[in-house]
C-alpha positions as CSV (number, residue, x, y, z in Angstrom):
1,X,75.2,-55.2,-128.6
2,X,74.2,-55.4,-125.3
3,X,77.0,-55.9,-122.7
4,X,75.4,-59.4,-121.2
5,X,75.2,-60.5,-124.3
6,X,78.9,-59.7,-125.0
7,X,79.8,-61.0,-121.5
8,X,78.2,-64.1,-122.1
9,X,79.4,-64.6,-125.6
10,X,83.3,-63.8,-124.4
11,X,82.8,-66.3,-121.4
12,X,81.0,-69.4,-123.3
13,X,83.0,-71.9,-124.9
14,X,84.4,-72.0,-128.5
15,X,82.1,-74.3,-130.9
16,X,83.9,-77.0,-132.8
17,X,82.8,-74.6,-135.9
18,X,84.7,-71.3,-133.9
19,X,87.5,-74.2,-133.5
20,X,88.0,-75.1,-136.9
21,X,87.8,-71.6,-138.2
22,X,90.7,-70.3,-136.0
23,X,92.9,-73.9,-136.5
24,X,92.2,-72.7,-140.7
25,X,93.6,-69.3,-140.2
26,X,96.6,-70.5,-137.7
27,X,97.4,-72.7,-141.1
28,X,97.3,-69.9,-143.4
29,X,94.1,-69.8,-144.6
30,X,92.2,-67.1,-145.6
31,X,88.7,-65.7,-144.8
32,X,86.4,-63.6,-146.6
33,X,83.1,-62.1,-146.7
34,X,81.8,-60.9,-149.9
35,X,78.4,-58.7,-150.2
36,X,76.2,-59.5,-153.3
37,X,74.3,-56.8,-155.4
38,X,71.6,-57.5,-153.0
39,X,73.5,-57.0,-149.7
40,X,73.4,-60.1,-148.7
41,X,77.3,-61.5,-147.2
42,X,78.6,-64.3,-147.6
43,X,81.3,-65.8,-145.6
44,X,84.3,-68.0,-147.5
45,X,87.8,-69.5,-146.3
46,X,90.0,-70.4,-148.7
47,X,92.2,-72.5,-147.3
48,X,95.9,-72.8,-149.0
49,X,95.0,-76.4,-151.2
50,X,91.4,-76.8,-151.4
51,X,88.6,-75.2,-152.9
52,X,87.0,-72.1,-150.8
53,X,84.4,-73.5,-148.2
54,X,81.0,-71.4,-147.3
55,X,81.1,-70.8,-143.2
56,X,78.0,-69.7,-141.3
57,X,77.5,-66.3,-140.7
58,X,77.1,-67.1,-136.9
59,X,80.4,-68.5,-136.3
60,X,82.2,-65.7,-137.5
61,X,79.7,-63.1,-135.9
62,X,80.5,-64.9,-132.1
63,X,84.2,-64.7,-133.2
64,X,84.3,-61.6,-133.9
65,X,82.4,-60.5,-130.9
66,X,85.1,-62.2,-128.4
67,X,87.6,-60.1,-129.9
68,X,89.1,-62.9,-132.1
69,X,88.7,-61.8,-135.5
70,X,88.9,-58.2,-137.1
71,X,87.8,-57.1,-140.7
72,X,89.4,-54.6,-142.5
73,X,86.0,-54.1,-143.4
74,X,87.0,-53.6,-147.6
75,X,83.7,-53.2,-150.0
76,X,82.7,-55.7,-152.0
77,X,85.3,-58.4,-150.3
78,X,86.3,-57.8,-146.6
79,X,89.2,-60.1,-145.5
80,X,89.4,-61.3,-141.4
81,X,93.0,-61.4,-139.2
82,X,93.3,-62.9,-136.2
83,X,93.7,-60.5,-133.2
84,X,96.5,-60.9,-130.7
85,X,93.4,-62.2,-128.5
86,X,93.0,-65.0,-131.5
87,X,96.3,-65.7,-132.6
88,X,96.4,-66.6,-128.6
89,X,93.3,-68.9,-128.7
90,X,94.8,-70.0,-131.8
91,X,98.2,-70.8,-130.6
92,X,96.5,-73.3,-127.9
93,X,94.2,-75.2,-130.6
94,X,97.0,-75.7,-132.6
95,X,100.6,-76.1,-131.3
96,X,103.1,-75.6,-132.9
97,X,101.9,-72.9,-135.3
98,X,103.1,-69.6,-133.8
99,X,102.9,-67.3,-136.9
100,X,99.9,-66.8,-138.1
101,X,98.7,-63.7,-140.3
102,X,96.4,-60.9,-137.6
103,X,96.3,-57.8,-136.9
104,X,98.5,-55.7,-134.4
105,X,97.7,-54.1,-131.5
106,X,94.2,-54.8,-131.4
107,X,92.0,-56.7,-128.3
């Protein structure tokens, strides 16, 4: 990626979408991409009582872009953790909710 591009996409605001993805995880949700047969990914939280919701493929490519989201990049279902960079967005979207599941010692 281009480093404008990454610059701009680390300096821009989150969307409401970016938002709700990170409050999810802070709550102890879960979120997975899973390739088809075809290659095609699909994106899925699965939030701790409801049924799994599809999320665009954008919001969590611009997340993990800023360095707020990591993949443990697992073939045919990858799972995302915040960074310490997300759990600190994270922490100021949602109060209150100081231990969520991320990685460690990554930016």
């Amino acid at each position: 990626m281009p480093v404008f591009l990454l610059a701009w996409l680390r300096s821009s605001r989150l969307t409401s979408a970016e938002k709700a993805v990170l409050r999810a995880l802070m709550e102890g949700s879960t979120l997975k991409s899973q390739r088809t047969l075809h290659g095609q990914k699909h994106y899925r939280l699965h939030p701790l009582a409801r049924e799994p919701e599809k999320i665009d493929a954008a919001v969590i490519d611009r997340l993990t872009a800023r360095g707020l989201l990591l993949s443990n990049q697992k073939f045919p279902v990858a799972t995302f953790l915040l960074t310490e960079r997300g759990r600190s967005v994270a922490r100021r979207l949602l109060p209150g909710h100081d231990n969520p599941l991320g990685a460690t010692n990554f930016r």
